[in-house]
C-alpha positions in Angstrom: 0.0 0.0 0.0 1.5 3.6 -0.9 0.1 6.6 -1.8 -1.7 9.8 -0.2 -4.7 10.4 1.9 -6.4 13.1 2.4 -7.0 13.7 5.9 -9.2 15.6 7.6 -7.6 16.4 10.7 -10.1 17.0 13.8 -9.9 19.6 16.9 -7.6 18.4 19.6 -5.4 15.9 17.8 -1.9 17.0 16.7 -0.7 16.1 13.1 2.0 13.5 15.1 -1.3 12.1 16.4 -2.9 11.7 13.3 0.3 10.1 11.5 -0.1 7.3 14.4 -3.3 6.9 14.3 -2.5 5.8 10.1 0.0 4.0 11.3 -2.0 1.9 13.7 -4.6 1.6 10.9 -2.5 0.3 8.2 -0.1 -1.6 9.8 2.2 0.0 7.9 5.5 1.8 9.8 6.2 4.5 6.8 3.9 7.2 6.9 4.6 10.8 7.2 2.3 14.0 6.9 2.8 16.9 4.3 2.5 20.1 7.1 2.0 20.6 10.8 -1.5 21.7 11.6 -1.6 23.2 15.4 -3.9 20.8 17.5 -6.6 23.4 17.8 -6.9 23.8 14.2 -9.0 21.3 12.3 -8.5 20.4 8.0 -7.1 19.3 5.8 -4.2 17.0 6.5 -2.1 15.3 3.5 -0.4 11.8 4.6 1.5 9.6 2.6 1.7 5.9 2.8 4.7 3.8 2.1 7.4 5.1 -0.2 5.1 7.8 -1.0 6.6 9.9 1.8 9.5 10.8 -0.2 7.3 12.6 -2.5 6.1 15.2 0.0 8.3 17.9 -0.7 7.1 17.3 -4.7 3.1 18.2 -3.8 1.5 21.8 -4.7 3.0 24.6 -1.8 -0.2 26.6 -1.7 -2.5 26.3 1.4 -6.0 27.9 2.6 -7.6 28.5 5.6 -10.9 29.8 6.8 -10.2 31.6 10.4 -12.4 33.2 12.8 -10.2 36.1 14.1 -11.8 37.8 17.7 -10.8 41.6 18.2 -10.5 42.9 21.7 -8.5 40.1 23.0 -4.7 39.4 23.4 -3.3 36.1 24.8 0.4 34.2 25.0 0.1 32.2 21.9 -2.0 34.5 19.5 -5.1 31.9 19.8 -7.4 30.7 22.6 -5.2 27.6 24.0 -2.6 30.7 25.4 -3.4 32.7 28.7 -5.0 36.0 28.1 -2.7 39.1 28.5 -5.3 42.3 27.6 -8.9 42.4 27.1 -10.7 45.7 26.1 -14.2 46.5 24.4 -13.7 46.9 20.1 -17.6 47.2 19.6 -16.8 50.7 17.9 -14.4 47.9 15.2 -16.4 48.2 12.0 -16.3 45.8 9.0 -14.9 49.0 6.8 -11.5 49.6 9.3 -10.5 46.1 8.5 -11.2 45.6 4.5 -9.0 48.8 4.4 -6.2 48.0 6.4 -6.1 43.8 4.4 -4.2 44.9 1.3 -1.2 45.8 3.7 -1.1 41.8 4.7 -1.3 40.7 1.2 1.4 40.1 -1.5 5.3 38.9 -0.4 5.1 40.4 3.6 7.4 40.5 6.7 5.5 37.7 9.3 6.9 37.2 13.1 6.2 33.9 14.0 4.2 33.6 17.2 6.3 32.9 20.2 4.7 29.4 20.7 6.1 27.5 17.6 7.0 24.6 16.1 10.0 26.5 14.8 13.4 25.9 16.5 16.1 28.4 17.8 19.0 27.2 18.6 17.9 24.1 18.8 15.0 23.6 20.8 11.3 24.4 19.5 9.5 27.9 20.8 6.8 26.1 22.4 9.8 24.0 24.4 11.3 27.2 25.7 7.8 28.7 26.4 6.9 26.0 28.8 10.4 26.7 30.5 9.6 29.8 31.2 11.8 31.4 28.1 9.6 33.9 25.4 11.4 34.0 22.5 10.5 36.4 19.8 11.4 34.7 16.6 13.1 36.5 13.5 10.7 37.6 11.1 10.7 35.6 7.6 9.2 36.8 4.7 5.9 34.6 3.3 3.6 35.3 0.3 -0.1 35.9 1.2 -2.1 35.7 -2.4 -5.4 36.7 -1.2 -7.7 37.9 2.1 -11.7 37.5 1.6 -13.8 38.7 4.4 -16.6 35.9 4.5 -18.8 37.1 7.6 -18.6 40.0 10.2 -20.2 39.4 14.2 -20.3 42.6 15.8 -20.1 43.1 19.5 -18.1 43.7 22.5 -15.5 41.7 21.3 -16.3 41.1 17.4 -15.6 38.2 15.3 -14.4 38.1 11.8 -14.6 35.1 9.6 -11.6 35.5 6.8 -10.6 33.2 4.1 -6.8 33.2 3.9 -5.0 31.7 0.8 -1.3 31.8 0.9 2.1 30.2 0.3 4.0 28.0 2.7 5.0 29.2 6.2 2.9 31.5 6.6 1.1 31.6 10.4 -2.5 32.3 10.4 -2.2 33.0 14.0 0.6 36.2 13.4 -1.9 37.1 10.5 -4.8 37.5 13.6 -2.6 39.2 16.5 -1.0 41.4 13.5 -4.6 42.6 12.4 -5.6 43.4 15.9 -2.1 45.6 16.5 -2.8 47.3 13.4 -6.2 48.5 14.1 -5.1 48.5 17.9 -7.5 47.1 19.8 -5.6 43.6 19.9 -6.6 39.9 18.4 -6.3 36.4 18.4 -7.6 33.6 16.5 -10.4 31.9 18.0 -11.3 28.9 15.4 -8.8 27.4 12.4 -9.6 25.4 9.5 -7.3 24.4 6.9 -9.3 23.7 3.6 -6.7 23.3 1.4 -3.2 22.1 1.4 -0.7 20.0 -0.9 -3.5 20.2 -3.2 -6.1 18.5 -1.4 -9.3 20.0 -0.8 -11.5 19.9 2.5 -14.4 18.6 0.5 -12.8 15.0 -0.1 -11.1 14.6 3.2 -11.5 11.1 4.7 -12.0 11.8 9.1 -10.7 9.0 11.1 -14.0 6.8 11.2 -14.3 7.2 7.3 -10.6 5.4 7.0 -11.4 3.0 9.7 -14.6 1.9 8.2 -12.8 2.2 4.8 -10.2 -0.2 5.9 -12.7 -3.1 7.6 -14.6 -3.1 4.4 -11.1 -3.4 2.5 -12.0 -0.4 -0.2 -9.8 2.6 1.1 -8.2 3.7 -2.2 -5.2 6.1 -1.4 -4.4 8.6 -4.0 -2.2 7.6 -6.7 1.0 9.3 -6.8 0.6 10.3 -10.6 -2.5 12.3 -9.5 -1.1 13.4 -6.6 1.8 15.2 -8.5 0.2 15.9 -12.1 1.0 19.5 -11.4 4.3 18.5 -12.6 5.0 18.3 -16.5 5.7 14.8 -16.8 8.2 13.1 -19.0 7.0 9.8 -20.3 9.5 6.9 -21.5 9.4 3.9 -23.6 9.9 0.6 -21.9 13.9 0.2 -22.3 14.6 3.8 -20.7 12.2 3.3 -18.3 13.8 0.5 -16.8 17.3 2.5 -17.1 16.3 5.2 -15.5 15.0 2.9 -12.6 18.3 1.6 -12.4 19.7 4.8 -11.9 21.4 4.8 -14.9 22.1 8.1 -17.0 21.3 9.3 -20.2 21.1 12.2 -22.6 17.4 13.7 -22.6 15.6 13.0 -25.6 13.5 16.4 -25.5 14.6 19.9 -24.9 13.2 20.5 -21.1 14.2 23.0 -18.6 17.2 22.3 -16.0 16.6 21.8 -12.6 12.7 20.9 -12.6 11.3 18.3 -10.9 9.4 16.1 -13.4 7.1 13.1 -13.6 8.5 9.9 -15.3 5.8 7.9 -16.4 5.7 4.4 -18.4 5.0 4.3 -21.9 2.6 1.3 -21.8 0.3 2.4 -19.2 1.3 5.6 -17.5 2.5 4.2 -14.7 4.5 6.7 -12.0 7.5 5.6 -11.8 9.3 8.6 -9.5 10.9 12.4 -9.9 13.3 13.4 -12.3 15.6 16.6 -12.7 17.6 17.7 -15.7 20.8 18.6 -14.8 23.6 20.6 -17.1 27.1 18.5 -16.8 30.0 19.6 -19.2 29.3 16.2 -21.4 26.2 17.6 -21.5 22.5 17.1 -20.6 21.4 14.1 -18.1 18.4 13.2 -17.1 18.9 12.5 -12.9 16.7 10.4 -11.3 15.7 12.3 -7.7 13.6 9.7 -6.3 12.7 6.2 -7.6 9.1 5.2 -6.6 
């Protein structure tokens, strides 16, 4: 069994979780997930099966999210697992101040990391050195958000926006919330996370963990095919003899005229079979066609 599932990853359960859970499952010892959701968050999940997992860094970068953001309300990790550190009334927020001030967090942007982290300094992960006692404010790192979409306004006391975020990897929906809230200053954190896209997988085919359980009893879970998976990358397709070349690691001169160091396809005349990633790469003899990863 290898390939990719779609999971839909429920509130409470971290993504480690969920890889164990597959594990369990399956039976199967390889599996690996395709980006860290925080346990709070709920979505879209991709896990590969088998030798699949050396295909995750191949799948689509893009992600999107649907987040409830809550004004008036500051806490320790920029969402509502953290303590709160301010609270104040924003009922005077309007719908208006925040569609102008949401072009300034669009386009190639400047994000802090929040403090609590899966990203390490020095070693040790931010949410390590939080529990110790040691706030670390991370360097900031430059992410690409493509597009804000206000999808529903609550007004109130403390007033809840409902924003659909798609954007490029890295980016941390929870600095996009506590940014927000400093920019309009009456302060914010994200109250509700769901990832609806990632790795090119879509919310409205994810499999939860009863729908791969059952799946599995009744012996009809059908992971998806690595050529689907990855047919966002042009594919080079070879006749029988190369084919089995190229599996074997050998060498040789590309027979079209593609681009150097792109990650390609290589599929089986016959059928169309995936057979793994290759890369052209410019040597002074010339051309070769690399395999990267043999599936």
């Amino acid at each position: 069994m290898q390939g990719f599932l779609n999971f839909y990853k429920p509130q409470g359960m971290s993504s480690h979780d969920c890889v164990g859970a597959v594990r369990r499952l399956t039976g199967i010892r390889k599996v690996g997930h395709g980006g860290t959701l925080d346990p709070l968050a709920e979505g879209v999940l991709p896990i590969a099966v088998g030798r699949a997992t050396r295909l995750l860094p191949y799948l689509p970068e893009g992600k999107a999210y649907r987040a409830i953001i809550r004004f008036g309300l500051t806490t320790t990790t920029d969402d509502l697992e953290g303590e709160m550190l301010t609270q104040q009334a924003a009922d005077r927020l309007t719908v208006e101040d925040i569609a102008a001030c949401l072009p300034e967090f669009q386009g190639t942007i400047d994000q802090v990391p929040p403090a609590f982290s899966a990203i390490q300094v020095q070693g040790q992960r931010l949410y390590d050195l939080a529990r110790k006692g040691r706030v670390v404010t991370p360097p900031s790192r430059v992410v690409t958000i493509h597009n804000l979409t206000v999808q529903h306004w609550q007004p109130g006391e403390q007033p809840e926006l409902t924003l659909d975020v798609d954007c490029g990897p890295g980016t941390y929906i929870r600095s996009i919330a506590r940014d927000l809230g400093d920019r309009l200053g009456t302060g914010a954190t994200l109250a509700h996370l769901i990832r609806t896209r990632s790795g090119g997988f879509d919310s409205s085919h994810s499999l939860t963990l009863d729908d791969v359980t059952n799946l599995l009893e009744k012996q009809t879970l059908e992971l998806v095919d690595p050529a689907i998976a990855l047919e966002h990358l042009p594919a080079i397709v070879l006749p029988a003899e190369l084919a089995l070349r190229w599996q074997q690691g050998q060498k040789f001169p590309p027979t079209m005229v593609i681009p150097p160091n792109t990650p390609y396809r290589v599929l089986n005349e016959p059928d169309g079979t995936f057979l793994g990633i290759a890369q052209l790469e410019e040597r002074e003899e010339g051309p070769i066609l690399k395999a990267k990863m043999v599936l």
